[in-house]
C-alpha positions as a LaTeX table, in Angstrom:
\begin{tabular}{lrrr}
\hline
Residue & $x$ (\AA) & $y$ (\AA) & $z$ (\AA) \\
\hline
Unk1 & 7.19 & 11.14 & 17.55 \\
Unk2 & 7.46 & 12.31 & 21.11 \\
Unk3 & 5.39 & 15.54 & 20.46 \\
Unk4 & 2.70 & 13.12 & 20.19 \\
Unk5 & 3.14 & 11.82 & 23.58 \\
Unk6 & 2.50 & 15.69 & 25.19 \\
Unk7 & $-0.36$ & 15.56 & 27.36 \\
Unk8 & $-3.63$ & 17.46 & 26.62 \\
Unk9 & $-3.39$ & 19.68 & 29.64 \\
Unk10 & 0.76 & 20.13 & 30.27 \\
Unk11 & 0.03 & 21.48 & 33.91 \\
Unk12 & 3.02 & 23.60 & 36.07 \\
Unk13 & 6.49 & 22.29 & 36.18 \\
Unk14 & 9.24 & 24.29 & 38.11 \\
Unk15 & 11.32 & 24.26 & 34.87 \\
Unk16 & 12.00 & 23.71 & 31.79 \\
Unk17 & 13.72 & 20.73 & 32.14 \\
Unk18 & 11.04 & 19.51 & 34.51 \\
Unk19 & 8.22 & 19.81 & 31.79 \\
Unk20 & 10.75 & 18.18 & 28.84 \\
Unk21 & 11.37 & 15.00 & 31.16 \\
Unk22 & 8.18 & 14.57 & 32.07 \\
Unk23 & 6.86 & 14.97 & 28.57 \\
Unk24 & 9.43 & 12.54 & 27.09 \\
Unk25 & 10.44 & 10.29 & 30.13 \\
Unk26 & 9.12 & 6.57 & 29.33 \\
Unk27 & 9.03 & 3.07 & 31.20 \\
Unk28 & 10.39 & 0.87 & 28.25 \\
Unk29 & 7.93 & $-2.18$ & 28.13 \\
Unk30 & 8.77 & $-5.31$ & 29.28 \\
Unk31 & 5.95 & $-7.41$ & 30.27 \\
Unk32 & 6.62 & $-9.54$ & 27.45 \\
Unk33 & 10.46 & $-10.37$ & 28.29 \\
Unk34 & 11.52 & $-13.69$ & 30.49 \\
Unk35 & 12.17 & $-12.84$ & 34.35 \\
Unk36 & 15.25 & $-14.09$ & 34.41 \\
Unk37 & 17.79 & $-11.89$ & 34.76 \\
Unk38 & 20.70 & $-13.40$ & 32.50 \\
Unk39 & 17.86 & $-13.23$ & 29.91 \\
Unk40 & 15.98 & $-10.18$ & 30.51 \\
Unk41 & 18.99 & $-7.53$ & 31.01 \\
Unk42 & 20.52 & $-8.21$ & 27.19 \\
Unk43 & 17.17 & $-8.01$ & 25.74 \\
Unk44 & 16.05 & $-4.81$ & 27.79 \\
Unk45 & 19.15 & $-3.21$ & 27.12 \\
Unk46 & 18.86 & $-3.69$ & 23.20 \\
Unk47 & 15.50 & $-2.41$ & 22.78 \\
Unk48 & 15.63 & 0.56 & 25.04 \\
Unk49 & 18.89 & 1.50 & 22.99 \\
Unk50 & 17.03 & 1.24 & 19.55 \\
Unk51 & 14.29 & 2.88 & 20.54 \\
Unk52 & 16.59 & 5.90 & 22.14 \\
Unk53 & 18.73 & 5.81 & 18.42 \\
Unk54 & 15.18 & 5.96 & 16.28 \\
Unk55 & 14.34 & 8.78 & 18.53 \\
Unk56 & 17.59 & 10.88 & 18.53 \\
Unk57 & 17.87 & 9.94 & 14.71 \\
Unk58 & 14.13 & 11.07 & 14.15 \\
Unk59 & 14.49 & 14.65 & 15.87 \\
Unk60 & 18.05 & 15.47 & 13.93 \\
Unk61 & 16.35 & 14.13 & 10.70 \\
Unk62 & 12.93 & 15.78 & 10.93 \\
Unk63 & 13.70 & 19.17 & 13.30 \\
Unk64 & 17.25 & 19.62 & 12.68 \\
Unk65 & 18.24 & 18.71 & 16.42 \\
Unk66 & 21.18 & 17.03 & 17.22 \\
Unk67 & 21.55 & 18.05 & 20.76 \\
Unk68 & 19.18 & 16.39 & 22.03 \\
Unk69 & 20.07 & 13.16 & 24.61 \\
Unk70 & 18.50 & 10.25 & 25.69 \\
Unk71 & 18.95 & 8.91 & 29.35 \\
Unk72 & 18.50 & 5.19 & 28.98 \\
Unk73 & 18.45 & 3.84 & 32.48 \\
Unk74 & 17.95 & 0.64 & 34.33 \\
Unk75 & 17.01 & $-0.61$ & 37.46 \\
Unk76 & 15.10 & $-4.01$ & 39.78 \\
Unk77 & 11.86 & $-2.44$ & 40.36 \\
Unk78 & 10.50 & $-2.18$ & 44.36 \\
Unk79 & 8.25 & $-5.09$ & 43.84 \\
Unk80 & 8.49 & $-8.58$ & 45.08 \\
Unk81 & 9.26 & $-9.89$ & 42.13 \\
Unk82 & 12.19 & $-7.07$ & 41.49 \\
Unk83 & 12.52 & $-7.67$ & 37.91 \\
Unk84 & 14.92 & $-5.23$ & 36.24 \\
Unk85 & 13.07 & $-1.99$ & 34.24 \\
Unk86 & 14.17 & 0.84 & 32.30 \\
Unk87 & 13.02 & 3.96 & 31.31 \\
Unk88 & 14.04 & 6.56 & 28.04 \\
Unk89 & 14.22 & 9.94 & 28.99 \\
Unk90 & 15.17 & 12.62 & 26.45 \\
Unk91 & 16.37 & 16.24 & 27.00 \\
Unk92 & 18.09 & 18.93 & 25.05 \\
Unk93 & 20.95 & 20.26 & 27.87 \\
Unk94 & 20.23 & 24.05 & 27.98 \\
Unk95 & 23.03 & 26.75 & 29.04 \\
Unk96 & 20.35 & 28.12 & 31.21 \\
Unk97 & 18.81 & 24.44 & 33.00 \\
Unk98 & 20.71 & 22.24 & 35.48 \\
Unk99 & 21.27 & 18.90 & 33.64 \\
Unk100 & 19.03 & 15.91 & 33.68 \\
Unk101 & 21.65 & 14.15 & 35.58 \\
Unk102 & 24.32 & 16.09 & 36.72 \\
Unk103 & 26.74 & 13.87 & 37.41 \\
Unk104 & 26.45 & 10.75 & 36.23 \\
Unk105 & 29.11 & 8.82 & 37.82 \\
Unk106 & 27.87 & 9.21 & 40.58 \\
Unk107 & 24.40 & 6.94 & 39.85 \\
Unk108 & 24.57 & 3.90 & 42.39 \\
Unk109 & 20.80 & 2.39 & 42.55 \\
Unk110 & 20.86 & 2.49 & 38.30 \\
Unk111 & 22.63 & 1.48 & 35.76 \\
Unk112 & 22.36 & 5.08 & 33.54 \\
Unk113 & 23.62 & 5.56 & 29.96 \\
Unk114 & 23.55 & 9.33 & 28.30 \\
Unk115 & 23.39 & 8.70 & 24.58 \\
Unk116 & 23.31 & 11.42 & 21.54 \\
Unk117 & 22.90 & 10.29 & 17.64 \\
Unk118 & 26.36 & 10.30 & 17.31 \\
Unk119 & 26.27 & 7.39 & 19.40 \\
Unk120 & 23.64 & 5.56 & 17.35 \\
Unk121 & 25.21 & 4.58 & 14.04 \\
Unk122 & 27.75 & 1.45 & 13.52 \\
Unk123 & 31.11 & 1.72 & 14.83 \\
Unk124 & 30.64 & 4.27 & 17.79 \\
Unk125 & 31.89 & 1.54 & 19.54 \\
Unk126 & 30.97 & 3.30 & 22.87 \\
Unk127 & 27.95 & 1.11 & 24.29 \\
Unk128 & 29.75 & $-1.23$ & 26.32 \\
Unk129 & 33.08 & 0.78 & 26.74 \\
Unk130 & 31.19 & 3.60 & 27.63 \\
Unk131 & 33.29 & 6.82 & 28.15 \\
Unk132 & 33.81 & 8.14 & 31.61 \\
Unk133 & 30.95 & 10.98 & 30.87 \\
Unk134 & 29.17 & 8.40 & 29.41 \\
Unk135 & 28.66 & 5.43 & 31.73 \\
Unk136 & 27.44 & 5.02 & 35.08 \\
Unk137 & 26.45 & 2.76 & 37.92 \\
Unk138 & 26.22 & $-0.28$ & 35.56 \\
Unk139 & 27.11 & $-2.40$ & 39.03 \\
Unk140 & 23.65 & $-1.45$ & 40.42 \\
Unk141 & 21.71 & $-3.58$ & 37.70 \\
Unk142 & 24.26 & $-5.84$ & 36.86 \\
Unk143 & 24.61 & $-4.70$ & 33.62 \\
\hline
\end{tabular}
C-alpha cells in the first residue's frame, strides 16, 4: 500500500531514512472531524492508530516485514484555528541509520507514539499505558 504512495521522480535525500520518511510520512485527514478538542483528539487518535495497524499488519502479511514501525504523532497545528493534527510515519530502524526519533521521551511540542504489529492485535494492552520506550509527550496535545 505505501509503495504506491512513492513519488514518480524520488529526488536526493541525505539518507536512507530521509527518503523512507518522506516516502511514507502522512498528515492523517481530518477535515471531516468536529473542532472541538474533547471530540476531535479520541476520534483522531483512533483512526490514525488503525490506519498505522492495517499498515504494519499489511507489510508483515504481504513482504514478510515485521520490523517495520509506525510513528503516530499529534499536534495543534500553527494556524489560528490550532486544531489538533497528526501524521503516520513508517520506518524500518536500520543498524546502519540514526532512528526516526531518537529519543522519544524527550518529544515536548507532540504527543508521539512508536507502534510495531505486535502492538496492533487485541490485548497488547499498551496504547494508553504506553511503555516508557513507547510513549511520549502526550502533555503537549493533551492526549
Amino acid at each position: 500500500m505505501l509503495a504506491e504512495l512513492r513519488p514518480e521522480d524520488p529526488g536526493s535525500y541525505l539518507d536512507r531514512l530521509a527518503e523512507e520518511t518522506t516516502v511514507n510520512g502522512r498528515g492523517m485527514t481530518d477535515y471531516d472531524l468536529p473542532a472541538a478538542p474533547h471530540e476531535r483528539t479520541p476520534l483522531l487518535v483512533r483512526r490514525c492508530l488503525a490506519y498505522a495497524c492495517a499498515c504494519l499488519r499489511e507489510a508483515r502479511e504481504e513482504f514478510g516485514d515485521g520490523r517495520v514501525k509506525a510513528y503516530v504523532s499529534l499536534s495543534f497545528a500553527d494556524t489560528e484555528e490550532g486544531l489538533l493534527t497528526s501524521n503516520v510515519t513508517f520506518c524500518t530502524p536500520l543498524p546502519d541509520v540514526r532512528p526516526y526519533i531518537a529519543d522519544l521521551e524527550r518529544v515536548r511540542d507532540a504527543a508521539v507514539v512508536e507502534v510495531s504489529v505486535e502492538d496492533c492485535f487485541p490485548g497488547a494492552g499498551r496504547w494508553f499505558g504506553c511503555s516508557s520506550a513507547g510513549c511520549a509527550g502526550g502533555e503537549a496535545a493533551g492526549v
